[in-house]
Structures are given as C-alpha cells and as structure tokens.
C-alpha positions in Angstrom: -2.7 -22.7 11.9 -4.9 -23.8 9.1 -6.4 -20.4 8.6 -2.8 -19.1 8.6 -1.5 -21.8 5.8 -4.6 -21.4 3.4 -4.1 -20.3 -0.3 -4.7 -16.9 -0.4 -2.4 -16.2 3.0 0.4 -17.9 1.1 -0.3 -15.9 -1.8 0.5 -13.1 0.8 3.2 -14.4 2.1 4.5 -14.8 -1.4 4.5 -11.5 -2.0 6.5 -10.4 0.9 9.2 -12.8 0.1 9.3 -11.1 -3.6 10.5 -7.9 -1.5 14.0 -8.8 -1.1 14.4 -9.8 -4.7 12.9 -6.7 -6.2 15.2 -4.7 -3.9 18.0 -6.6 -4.7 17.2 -6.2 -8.7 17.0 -2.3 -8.4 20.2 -2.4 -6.3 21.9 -4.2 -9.6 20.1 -1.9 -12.0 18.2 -4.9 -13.2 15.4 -3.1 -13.6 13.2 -5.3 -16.3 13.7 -8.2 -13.6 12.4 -5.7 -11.0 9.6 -4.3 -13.2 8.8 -8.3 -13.8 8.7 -9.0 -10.0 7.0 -5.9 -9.0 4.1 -7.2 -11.8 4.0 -10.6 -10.3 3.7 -9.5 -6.9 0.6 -7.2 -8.3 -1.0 -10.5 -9.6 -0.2 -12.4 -6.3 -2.2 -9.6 -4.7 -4.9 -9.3 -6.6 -5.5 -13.4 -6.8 -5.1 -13.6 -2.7 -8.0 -11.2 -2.7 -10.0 -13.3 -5.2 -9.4 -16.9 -4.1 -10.0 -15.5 -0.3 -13.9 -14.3 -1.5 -14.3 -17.6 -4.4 -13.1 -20.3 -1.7 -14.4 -18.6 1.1 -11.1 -18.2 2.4 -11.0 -15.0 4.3 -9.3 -14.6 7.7 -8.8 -11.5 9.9 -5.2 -13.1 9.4 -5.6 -12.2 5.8 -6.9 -9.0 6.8 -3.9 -8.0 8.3 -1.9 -9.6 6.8 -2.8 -8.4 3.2 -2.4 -4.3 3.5 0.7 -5.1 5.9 2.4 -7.1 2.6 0.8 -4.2 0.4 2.7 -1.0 2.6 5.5 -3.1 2.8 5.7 -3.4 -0.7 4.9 -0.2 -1.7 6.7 1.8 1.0 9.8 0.5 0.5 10.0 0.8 -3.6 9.3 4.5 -3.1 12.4 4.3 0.0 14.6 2.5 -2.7 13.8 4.4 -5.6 14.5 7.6 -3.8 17.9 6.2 -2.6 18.7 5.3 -6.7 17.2 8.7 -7.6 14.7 7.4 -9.8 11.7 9.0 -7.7 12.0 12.6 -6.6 12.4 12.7 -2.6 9.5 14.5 -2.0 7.4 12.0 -3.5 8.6 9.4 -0.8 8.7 11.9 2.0 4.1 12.2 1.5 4.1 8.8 1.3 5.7 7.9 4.5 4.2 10.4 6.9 1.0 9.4 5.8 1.5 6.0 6.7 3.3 6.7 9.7 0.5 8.9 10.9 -1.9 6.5 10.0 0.0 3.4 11.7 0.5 5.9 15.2 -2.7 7.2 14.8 -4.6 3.6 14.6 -2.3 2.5 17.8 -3.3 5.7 19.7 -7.2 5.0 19.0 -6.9 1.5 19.6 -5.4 2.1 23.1 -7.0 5.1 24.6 -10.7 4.7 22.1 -10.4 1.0 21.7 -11.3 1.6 17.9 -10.1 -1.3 15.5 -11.3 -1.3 12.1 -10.0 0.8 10.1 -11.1 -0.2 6.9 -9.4 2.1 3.9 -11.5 4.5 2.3 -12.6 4.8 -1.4 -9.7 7.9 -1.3 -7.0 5.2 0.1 -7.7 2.9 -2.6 -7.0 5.3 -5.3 -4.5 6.9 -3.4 -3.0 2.6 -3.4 -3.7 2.4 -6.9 -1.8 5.8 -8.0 1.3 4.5 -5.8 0.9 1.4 -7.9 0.7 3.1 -11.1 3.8 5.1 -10.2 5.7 2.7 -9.2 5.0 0.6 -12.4 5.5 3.5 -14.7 8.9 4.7 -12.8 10.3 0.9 -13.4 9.1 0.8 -16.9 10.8 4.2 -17.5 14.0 2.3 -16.7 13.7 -0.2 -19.5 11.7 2.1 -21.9 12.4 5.9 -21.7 9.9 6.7 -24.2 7.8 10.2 -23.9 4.4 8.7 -23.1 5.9 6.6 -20.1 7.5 9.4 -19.0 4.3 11.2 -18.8 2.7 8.5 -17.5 5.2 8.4 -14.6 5.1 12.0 -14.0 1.1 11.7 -13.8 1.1 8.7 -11.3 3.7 10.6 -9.3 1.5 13.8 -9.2 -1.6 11.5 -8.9 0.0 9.9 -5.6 1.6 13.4 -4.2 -2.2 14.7 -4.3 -4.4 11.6 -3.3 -1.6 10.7 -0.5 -2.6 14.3 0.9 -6.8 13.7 0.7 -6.9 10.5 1.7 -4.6 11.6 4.9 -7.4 14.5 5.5 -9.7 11.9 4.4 -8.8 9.8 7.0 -8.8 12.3 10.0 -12.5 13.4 9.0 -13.6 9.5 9.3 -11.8 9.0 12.6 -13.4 12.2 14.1 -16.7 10.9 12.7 -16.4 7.9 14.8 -15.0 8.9 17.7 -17.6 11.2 18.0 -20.5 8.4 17.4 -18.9 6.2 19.9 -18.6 9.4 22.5 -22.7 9.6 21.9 -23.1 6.1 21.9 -21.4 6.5 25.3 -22.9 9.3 26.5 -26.3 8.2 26.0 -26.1 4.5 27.6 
C-alpha cells in the first residue's frame, strides 16, 4: 500500500482525477480552463516521472499506472473534441484503433505467448508527444484563433494521423521480433 500511496503514484492519480474537470470545461466551452488543466496535468506527468527516478520511487504500480492515466487522458480529449467538432473525426478514429489494437493485442500475447513488457517504442513516444502537441494547439485555438496556432494545430494533427499509423506498424514488427526469439529460445531448450 506504501508503494501504491508514494509521490509520484499520487501525482498519477492526480492526473486522472483532472479528467472529469477538463471534460466538464470543454462541455461548457470553457476552454482556457480546459487548456489550463490539460497543461497542469502535462506537468503532473512529467514531475511523477521525475520524482519516481530522483527519489527512487519507481513501482511496476507506477508503470502501469502511468501510460494507463496518459491513454486515458489523451484518448478521451480526442473522443470529446470530436463530439464538439473541434478535431476532425478521422483524427480520433487512428487514434483509437491503434490503442485498441494495441490493448487486445498485448492481452492476446500475454495469454497465449505469456509476453508482458511492452515497453513503447521511440515511434510511440513521438507518436504520444504529437497527440500532446495536438491536443494543446486544438485547445489553444479555442482561446486564440490566430494563423500560426492554426497551423500549428493542423501540423500536430497531421503529425499524429502519420506517427499513429508507424508506430502501429512499428509495433507489429517488435512483437513479431519477439515472438519469434522466444519461439527459438523454445525451440532450442
């Protein structure tokens, strides 16, 4: 329970529980407040990670924890966003079949290969950064519909439509990598 209480799991916690509120904000076209939240939670997310490494503070709670508060985040922006029209459908629509494939592809592995860690590639992290960026510049928009954060927007968009497709190839090509190893591995014991 201690591991599960520690600063940087709180942190994480925190950030789920600015969900609601940022939903609620973009519900009530409040969107500086949302653009406000959806910053703070960014800074919760990148402290947890930091204070979990400085105070030697990392848990496989954590682990899980932290990209599960991340997707849950992210995901359901781009859901909500959609819904207002703020983000082009077909934005959204990449985004979640990724991470659904991803999510039943993991549970399928991890019952019939036993694989686990599924750490996210160097593709994954840009392709989480470019949601991020998107997300920031579609809020922003709201509040200042200027020409350079409308580009900016439309880049990050594009920028996740593309790197949500690679990493998801990405991805495949690393799971047939290890399955293959561990069939070897197999094989040759």
């Amino acid at each position: 329970m201690r591991r599960l209480l520690n600063v940087p799991n709180q942190l994480t916690m925190l950030r789920m529980m600015f969900l609601p509120f940022i939903v609620l904000t973009l519900l009530d076209k409040h969107y500086q407040w949302a653009l406000w939240l959806f910053v703070l939670a960014g800074i919760s997310d990148g402290l947890d990670g930091l204070l979990a490494r400085t105070l030697h503070q990392q848990t496989q709670v954590g682990q899980y924890l932290d990209p599960i508060a991340d997707k849950l985040l992210l995901s359901t922006l781009f859901l909500v966003l959609s819904i207002l029209h703020k983000i082009p459908w077909k934005f959204t629509v990449v985004v979640f079949s990724r991470d659904v494939s991803m999510l039943v592809a993991s549970a399928v592995l991890y019952t019939i290969a036993g694989l686990r860690n599924f750490k996210p590639s160097i593709f994954g992290k840009a392709n989480t950064g470019a949601q991020v960026g998107a997300l920031f510049f579609v809020l922003l928009y709201q509040v200042n519909q200027t020409a350079a954060v409308g580009g900016a927007r439309k880049f990050f968009l594009w920028a996740t439509f593309v790197l949500t497709i690679f990493s998801a190839v990405h991805y495949v090509y690393l799971v047939e990598k290890r399955l293959h190893a561990q069939h070897a591995a197999q094989t040759s014991a």
